[in-house]
C-alpha positions in Angstrom: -26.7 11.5 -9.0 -27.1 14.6 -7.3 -27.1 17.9 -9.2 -23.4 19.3 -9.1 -22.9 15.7 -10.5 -24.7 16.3 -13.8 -23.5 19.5 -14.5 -19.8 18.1 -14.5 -21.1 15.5 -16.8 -22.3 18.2 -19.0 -19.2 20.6 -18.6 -17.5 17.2 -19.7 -19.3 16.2 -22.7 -19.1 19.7 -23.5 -15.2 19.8 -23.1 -14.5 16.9 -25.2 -16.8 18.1 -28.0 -14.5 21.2 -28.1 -11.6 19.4 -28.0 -12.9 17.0 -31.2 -14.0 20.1 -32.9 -10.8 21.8 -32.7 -8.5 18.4 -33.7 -11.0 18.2 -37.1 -11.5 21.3 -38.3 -9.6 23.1 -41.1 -9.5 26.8 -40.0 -6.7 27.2 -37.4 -8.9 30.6 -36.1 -11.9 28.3 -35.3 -9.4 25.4 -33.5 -8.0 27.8 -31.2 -11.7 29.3 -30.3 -12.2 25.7 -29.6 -9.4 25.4 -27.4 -10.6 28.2 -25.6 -13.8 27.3 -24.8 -12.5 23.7 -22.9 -10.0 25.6 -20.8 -12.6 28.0 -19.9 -15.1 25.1 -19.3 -12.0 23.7 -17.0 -12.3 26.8 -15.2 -16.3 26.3 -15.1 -15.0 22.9 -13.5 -13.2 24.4 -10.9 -15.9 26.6 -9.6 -18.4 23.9 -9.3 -15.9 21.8 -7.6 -15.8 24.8 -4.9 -11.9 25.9 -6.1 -12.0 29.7 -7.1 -8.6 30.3 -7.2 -7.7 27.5 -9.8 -10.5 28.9 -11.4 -9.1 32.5 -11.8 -6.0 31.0 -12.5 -7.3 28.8 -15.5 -8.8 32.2 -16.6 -5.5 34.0 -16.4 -3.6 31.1 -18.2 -6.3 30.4 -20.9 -6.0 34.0 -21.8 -2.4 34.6 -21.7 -2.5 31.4 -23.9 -5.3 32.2 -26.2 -3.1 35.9 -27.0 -0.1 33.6 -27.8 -1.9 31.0 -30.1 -3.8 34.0 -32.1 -0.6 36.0 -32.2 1.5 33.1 -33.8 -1.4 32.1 -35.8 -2.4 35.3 -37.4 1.3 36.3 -38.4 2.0 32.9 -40.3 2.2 32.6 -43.3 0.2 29.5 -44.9 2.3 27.0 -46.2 -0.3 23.5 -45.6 -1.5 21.2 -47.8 -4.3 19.0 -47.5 -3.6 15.9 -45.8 -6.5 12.1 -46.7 -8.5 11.8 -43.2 -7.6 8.0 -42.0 -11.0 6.6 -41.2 -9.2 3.7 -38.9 -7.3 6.8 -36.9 -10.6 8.6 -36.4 -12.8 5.3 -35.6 -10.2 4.3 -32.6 -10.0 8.4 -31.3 -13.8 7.7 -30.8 -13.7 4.5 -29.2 -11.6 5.5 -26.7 -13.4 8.9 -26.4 -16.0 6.9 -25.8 -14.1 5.1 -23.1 -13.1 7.5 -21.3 -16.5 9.5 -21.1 -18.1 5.7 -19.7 -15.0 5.7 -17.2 -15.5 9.0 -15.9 -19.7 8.2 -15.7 -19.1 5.2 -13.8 -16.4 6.5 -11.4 -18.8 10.0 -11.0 -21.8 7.9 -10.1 -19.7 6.1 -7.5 -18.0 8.8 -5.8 -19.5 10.0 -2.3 -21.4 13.3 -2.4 -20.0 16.3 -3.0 -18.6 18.0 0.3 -18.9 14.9 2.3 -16.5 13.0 4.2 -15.4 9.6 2.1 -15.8 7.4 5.3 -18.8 7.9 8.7 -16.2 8.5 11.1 -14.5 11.0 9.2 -15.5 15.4 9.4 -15.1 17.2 6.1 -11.7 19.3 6.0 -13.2 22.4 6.8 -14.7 21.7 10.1 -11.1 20.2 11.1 -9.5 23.6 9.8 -11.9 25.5 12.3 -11.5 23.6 15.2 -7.7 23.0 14.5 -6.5 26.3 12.6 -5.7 28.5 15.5 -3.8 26.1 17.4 -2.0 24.1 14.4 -1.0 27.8 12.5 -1.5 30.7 14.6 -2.8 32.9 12.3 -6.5 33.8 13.5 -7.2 34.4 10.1 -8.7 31.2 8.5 -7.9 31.8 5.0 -5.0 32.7 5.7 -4.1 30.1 7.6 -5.0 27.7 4.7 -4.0 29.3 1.9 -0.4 29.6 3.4 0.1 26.6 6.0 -2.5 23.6 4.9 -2.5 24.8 1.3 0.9 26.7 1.2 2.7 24.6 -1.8 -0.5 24.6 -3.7 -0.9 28.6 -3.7 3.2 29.0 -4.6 2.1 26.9 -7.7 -0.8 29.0 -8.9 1.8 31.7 -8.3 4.6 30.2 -10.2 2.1 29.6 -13.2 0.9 33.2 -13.4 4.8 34.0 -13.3 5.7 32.0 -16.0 2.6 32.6 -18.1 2.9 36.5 -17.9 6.6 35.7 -18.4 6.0 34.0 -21.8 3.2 36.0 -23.5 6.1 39.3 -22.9 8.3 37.3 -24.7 5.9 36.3 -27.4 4.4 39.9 -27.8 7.5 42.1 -27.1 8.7 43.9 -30.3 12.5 45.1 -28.7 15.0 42.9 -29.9 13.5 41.4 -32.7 14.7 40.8 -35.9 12.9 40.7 -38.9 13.8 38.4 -42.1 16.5 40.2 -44.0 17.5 42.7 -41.4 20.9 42.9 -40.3 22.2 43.0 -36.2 23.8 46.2 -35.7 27.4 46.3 -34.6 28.3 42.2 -36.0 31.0 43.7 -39.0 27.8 42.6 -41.3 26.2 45.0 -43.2 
């Protein structure tokens, strides 16, 4: 296995002991630290893989995210009881943990090299971009020919998910036009 291989594996062990950490404990605070730290170890995916700008966008997301989760958890009020853990639910999560992790080793290990083309007779994407950009988009502009013509439904995505994530923590953090418990809508005949 070549280097960029075994880091993944790490970054991978390392996101599903985050994710099993934040399904067992009992402080809500620490669980969505957890969660944090695998979407930011997504992001660390993303770079490695050579993708920046899923990267940033995982970033921007897992933020956004992280400001909702602590907002809604820190204004709750506690109303949880303690619940018996079911040793048979948390013996057959660990099997198929287990599972997965000797899936992804095995499909890892038989993937080509990272960067190189899956068959001989086949160039990586980027020297087909450079011989074929100008003519196929017009732009002389390589990135700009393949963030908005090879790659152009891809980047409106990443777009549409910053949207809708900046979109969501304003309504989650917004104070205008909230009501609190007891108070009474001005102008309803109710008062």
């Amino acid at each position: 296995m070549d280097f960029v291989t075994i880091e993944l594996l790490i970054l991978l062990l390392f996101m599903i002991a985050g994710s099993l950490v934040a399904v067992e404990v009992r402080d809500l605070l620490s669980s969505i630290i957890c969660l944090g730290a695998v979407g930011f170890g997504l992001a660390l995916v993303d770079l490695f893989l050579g993708a920046p700008d899923l990267a940033i966008v995982q970033v921007v997301v897992e933020i956004v995210a992280l400001v909702i989760m602590l907002r809604v958890v820190l204004t709750r009020e506690d109303k949880t009881h303690e619940t018996p853990k079911d040793t048979l639910t948390v013996g057959a999560t660990a099997v198929v943990l287990g599972g997965l992790v000797a899936t992804a080793i095995f499909v890892m290990a038989s993937m080509a090299p990272f960067g190189a083309p899956l068959f001989a007779s086949q160039e990586t994407p980027s020297v087909a971009y450079l011989k074929e950009g100008l003519a196929g988009t017009g732009a002389s502009n390589f990135v700009t020919a393949i963030i908005l013509d090879y790659r152009g439904y891809d980047t409106l995505g990443e777009a549409t998910v910053i949207f809708v994530s900046i979109i969501g923590a304003y309504a989650v953090l917004r104070k205008v036009g909230r009501l609190r418990p007891g108070q009474v809508e001005e102008g309803n005949g109710h008062e």
